[in-house]
N, C-alpha and C positions, 0 to 999 in steps of 0.2 A: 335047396338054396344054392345058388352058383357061390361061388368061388374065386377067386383071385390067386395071382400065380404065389403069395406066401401063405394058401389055406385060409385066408377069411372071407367071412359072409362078406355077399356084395349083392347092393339093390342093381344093379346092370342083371341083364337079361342076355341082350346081345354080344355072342361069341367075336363081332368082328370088333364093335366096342369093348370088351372086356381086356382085349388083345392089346389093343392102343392103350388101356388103363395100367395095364400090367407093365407096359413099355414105358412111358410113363413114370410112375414109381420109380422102375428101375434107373430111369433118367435121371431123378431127384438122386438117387443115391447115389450115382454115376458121376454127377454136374456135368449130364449131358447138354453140348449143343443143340441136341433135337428134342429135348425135352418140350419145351414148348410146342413146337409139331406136334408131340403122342397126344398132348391133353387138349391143342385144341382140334383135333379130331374126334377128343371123346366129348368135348361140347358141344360140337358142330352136330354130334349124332344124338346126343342125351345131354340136352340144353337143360332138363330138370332132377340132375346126376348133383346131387346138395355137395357131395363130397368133393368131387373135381372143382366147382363153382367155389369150394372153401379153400381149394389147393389153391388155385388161379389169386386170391385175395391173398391170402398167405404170403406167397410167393412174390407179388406187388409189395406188400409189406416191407419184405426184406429187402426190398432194393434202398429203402430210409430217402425216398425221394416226397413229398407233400406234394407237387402236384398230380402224383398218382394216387393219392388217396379215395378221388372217384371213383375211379377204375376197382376200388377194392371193396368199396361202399357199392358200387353196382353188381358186383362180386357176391356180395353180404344177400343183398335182396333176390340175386336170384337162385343162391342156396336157401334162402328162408321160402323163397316159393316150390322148392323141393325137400322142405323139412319135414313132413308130414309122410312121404313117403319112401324117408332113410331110414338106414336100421340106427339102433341106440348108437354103436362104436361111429357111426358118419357123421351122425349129429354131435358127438364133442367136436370136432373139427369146426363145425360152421360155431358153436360157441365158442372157440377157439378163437379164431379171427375176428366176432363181434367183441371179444373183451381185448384186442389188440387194437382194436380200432376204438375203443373205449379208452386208450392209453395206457392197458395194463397189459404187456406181455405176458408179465409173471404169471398172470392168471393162464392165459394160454398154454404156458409149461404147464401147470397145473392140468388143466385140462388133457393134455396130451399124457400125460403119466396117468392120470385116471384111463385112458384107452387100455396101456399099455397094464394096468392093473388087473386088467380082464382079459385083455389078447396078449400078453407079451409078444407073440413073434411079430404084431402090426410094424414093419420093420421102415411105412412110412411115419406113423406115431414117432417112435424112435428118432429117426432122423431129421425129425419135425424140432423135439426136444432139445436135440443137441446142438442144433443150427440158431434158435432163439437165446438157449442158454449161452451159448457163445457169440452173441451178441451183448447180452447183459453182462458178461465177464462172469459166469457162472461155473468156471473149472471143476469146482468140489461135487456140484451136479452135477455137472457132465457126465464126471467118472461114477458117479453112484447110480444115475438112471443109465449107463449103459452097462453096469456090471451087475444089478438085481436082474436086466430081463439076458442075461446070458446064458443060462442055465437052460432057458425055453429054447436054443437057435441049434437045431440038431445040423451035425455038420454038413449034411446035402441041402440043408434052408438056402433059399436060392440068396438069400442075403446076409450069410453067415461071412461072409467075407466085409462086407462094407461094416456089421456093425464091429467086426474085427480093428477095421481104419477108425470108426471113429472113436474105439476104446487106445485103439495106438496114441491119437491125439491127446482124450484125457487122459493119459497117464503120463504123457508128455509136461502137457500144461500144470499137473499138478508135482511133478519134478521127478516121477520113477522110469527114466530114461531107458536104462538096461532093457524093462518090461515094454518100454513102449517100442522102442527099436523093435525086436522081437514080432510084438503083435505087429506091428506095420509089414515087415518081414509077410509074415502068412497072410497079412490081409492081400496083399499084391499078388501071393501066389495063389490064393482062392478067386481073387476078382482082378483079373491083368488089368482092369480100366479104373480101378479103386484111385482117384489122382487123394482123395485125402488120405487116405491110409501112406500111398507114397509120399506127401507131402507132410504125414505126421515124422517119419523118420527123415527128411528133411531140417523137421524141426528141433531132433535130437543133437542134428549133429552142428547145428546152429547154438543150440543150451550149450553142449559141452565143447564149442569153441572148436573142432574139428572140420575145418571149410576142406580140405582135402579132401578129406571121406566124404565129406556132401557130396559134393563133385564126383565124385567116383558113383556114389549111390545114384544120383540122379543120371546119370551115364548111359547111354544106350537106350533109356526107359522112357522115351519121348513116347512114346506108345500111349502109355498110363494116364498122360494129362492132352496129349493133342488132338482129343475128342470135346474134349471142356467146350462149356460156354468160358466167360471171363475170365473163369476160375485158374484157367491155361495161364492168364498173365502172372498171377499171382504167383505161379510155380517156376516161373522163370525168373521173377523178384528175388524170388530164394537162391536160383542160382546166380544171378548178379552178386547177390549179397557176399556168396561163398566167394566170388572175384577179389571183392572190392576186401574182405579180410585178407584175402594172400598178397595183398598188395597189386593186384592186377586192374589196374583201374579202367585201363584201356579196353577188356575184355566185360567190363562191369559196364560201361557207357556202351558200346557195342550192344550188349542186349536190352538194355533199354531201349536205343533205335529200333531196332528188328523184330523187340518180341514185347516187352516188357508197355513199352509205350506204343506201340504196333497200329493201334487203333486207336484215336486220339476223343476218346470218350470224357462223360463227364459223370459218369457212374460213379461212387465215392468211392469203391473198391479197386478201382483204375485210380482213381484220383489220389489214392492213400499209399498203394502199390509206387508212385510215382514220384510224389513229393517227398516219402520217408528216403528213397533211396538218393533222390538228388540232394537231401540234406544230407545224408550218410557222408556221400562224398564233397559234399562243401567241406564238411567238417572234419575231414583227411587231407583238404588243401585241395581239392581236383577242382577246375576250372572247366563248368559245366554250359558252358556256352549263352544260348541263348533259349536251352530249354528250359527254363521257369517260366518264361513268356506267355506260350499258348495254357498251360496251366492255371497263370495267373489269371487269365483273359474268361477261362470258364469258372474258376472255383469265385471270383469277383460276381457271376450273375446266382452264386448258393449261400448269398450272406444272409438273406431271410427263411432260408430251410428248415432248420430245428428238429428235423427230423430224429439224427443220433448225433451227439459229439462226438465221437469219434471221428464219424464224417465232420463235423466245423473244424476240428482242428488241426484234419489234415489241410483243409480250405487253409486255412490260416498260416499254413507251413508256406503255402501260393503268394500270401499276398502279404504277410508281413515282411517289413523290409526290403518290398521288391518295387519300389516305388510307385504303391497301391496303399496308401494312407488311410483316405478313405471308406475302403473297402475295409478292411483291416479295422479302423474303430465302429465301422458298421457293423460287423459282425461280431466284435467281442463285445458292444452294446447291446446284440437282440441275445447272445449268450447269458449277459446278466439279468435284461428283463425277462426271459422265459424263466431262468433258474428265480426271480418273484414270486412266478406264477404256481412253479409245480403242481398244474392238476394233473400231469401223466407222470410217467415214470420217466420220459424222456427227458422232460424239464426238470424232476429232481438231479438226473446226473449233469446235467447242463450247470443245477446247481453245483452238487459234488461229482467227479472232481473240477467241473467245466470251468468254473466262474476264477480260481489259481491258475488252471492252465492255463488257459486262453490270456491271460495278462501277461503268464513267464513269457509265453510265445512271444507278444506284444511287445513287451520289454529287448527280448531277444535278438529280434528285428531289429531294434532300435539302436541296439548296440548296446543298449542299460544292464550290463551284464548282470551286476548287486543284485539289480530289482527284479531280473530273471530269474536269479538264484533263488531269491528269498520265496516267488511264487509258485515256481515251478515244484520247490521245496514241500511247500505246503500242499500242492496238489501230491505228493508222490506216495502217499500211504494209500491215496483211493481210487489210485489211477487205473487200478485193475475193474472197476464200475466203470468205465469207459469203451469196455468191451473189446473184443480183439481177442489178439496173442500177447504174449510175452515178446515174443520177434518184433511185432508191428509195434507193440510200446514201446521197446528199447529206443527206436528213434527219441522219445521225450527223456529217456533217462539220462541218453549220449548228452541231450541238448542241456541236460541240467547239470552233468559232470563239465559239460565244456564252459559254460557261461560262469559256475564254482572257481576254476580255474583261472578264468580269464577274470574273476573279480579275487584270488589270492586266497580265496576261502581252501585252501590246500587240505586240513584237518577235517573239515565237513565233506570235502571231493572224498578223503581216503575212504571216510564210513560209509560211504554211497558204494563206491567200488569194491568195498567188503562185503558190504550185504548184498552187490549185485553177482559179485564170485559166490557166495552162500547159495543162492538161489539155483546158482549154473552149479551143483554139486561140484564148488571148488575149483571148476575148470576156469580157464580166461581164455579171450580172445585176443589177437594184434590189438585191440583199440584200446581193451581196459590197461594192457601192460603198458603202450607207449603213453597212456596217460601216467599210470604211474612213475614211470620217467621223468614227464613234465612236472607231475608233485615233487618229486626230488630234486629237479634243478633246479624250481620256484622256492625252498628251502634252502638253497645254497644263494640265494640272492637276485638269479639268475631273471629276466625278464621274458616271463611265458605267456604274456597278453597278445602276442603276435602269432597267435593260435593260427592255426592250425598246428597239430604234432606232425611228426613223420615219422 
């Protein structure tokens, strides 16, 4: 039985396909640019390869665009026309993406841990898992299905470095900074193109309010992420972000033009990347020109999507309050009618936490500070079902600390920004201290409704 470059059975035959499959893989793990190239050379060659046919649908998936869902469903049928002569471990995979396409992710992690119960090293299994689960906001997962198959990944495993990144991240996400530092650390020096592993200790030093050291860490290491597909922009959000804490704003909007908004895409990963960071800096006072505009002009044609909320509400970041009315109660209406419906899992979280966000937002916008407070409020116990980071959330936490403020709710602000230092093991950033400032002037009488802090 041939082989695959991490030791598993593989129905491929051919040594030049195998090569591209193996490339491939490694791309996924990589967030390479040419990813796409390796596997569609392995369809072009072995058009009846179930497993690449289940990547390809997978993969579509995770873009949370609907009118790809063809392309994933034509995906589905012609791995089902090579189901028959996959081995057992290829065929979860195509059940994989039939039950994501079913509306049920979670099954899909399922299924992907059941691979992994039998192959542990399957080091696309793995990464399959982690990349869904952190869609769902699934941290605690994260961390458990990458630290049961660790045991299996002997250190010369050609992918003992990536799942090294993606264990940096869950350890991140679930708050053991020290350790995740650490593994990110060795994931980069086993795999130099690891951009999540580099990007998990990125996100260390974003928790524990350290934009210096970001800056410093991401330093020199353009390497690691300027292979990426999209994923490039995202690493450079993080470094804006590190600007925009030291107070460098000018350096923060600079990379937005250049890197950050580079490609004026409508992909919701671009589009989230974008709008959290321009709100970031509203919400510091910076005068952000004219770029909300082309934002608002694409996330306005994604109001009937429904694909993730996460993706709507960065949409909504676009167009509430940006004199896009319309747009704006179009989309927080098909928010409420999908969260009705909940036959998938998309529309349950559409219903929680969707159905309080998307109105704090609304409100937001509108200037209704109160009525932002109160929903955003209520969204913020489940806001981690909304998938992401903790990083890419913050943007809703900042916007419900600032609208708290801006409605005199000073005693409900302080427990927010306690529990939001809790979480950052104690540390703070410039934004939560100068808040605290503005709670104590607001306490002295002082009128802090002309928000922004400085």
């Amino acid at each position: 039985m041939t082989q695959d470059k991490f030791g598993q059975d593989t129905s491929l035959s051919c040594a030049t396909t195998l090569a591209s499959w193996d490339a491939a893989q490694m791309g996924v793990l990589a967030h390479a640019a040419a990813t796409a190239d390796h596997l569609g050379a392995v369809l072009t060659a072995a058009p009846d390869f179930a497993l690449a046919q289940a990547i390809k649908g997978l993969s579509v998936l995770m873009l949370g665009r609907s009118e790809l869902l063809p392309m994933a469903q034509d995906a589905l049928k012609a791995a089902r026309a090579g189901y028959s002569a996959a081995l057992p471990r290829e065929r979860k995979y195509v059940d994989a993406l039939e039950a994501w396409l079913a509306g049920r992710p979670s099954r899909a992690v399922v299924l992907m841990e059941q691979v992994l119960d039998v192959d542990p090293c399957d080091a696309l299994a793995m990464k399959l898992s982690h990349g869904i689960r952190f869609i769902l906001g699934d941290c605690t997962g994260m961390r458990a299905s990458v630290e049961r198959v660790m045991p299996a990944y002997a250190p010369d495993h050609a992918a003992r470095g990536y799942l090294l990144g993606c264990h940096a991240f869950a350890l991140e996400e679930t708050g053991s900074y020290e350790k995740a530092g650490i593994a990110g650390r060795q994931a980069l020096w086993m795999a130099p193109d690891d951009a999540w592993g580099l990007h998990a200790v990125a996100h260390v030093h974003e928790m524990m309010g350290d934009a210096a050291a970001g800056l410093n860490w991401l330093e020199g290491r353009e390497a690691a992420w300027s292979h990426c597909n999209n994923f490039r922009y995202h690493v450079w959000w993080h470094k804006a972000l590190m600007h925009l804490d030291l107070g460098q704003a000018d350096q923060a909007l600079t990379l937005y033009d250049t890197e950050v908004r580079k490609d004026k895409t409508d992909d919701y990963r671009d589009i989230s990347n974008a709008t959290s960071l321009l709100m970031r800096l509203e919400l510091e006072g910076v005068a952000v020109g004219n770029r909300w505009e082309e934002l608002s002009e694409l996330c306005a044609n994604r109001t009937e999507d429904g694909s993730l909320i996460f993706a709507d509400l960065h949409y909504l970041l676009a167009l509430s309050g940006r004199n896009r009315q319309a747009e704006t109660k179009r989309l927080v209406r098909r928010i409420h009618a999908d969260a009705q419906k909940r036959d998938t899992e998309a529309q349950e979280r559409m219903a929680t936490p969707g159905c309080d966000a998307a109105n704090g937002l609304e409100a937001f916008g509108e200037g209704n500070y109160a009525l932002a407070f109160t929903h955003l409020c209520r969204a913020r116990g489940t806001m981690q079902l909304a998938g992401g980071s903790h990083a890419q959330r913050d943007v809703f936490e900042r916007m419900t600390i600032d609208a708290g403020l801006r409605a005199g709710e000073f005693d409900a602000v302080e427990v927010i920004l306690d529990d939001r230092r809790a979480k950052r093991a104690g540390g703070e950033d410039n934004y939560a201290l100068a808040r605290r400032t503005l709670i104590a002037a607001g306490r002295q009488g002082l009128d802090v409704h002309s928000m922004p802090a400085e």
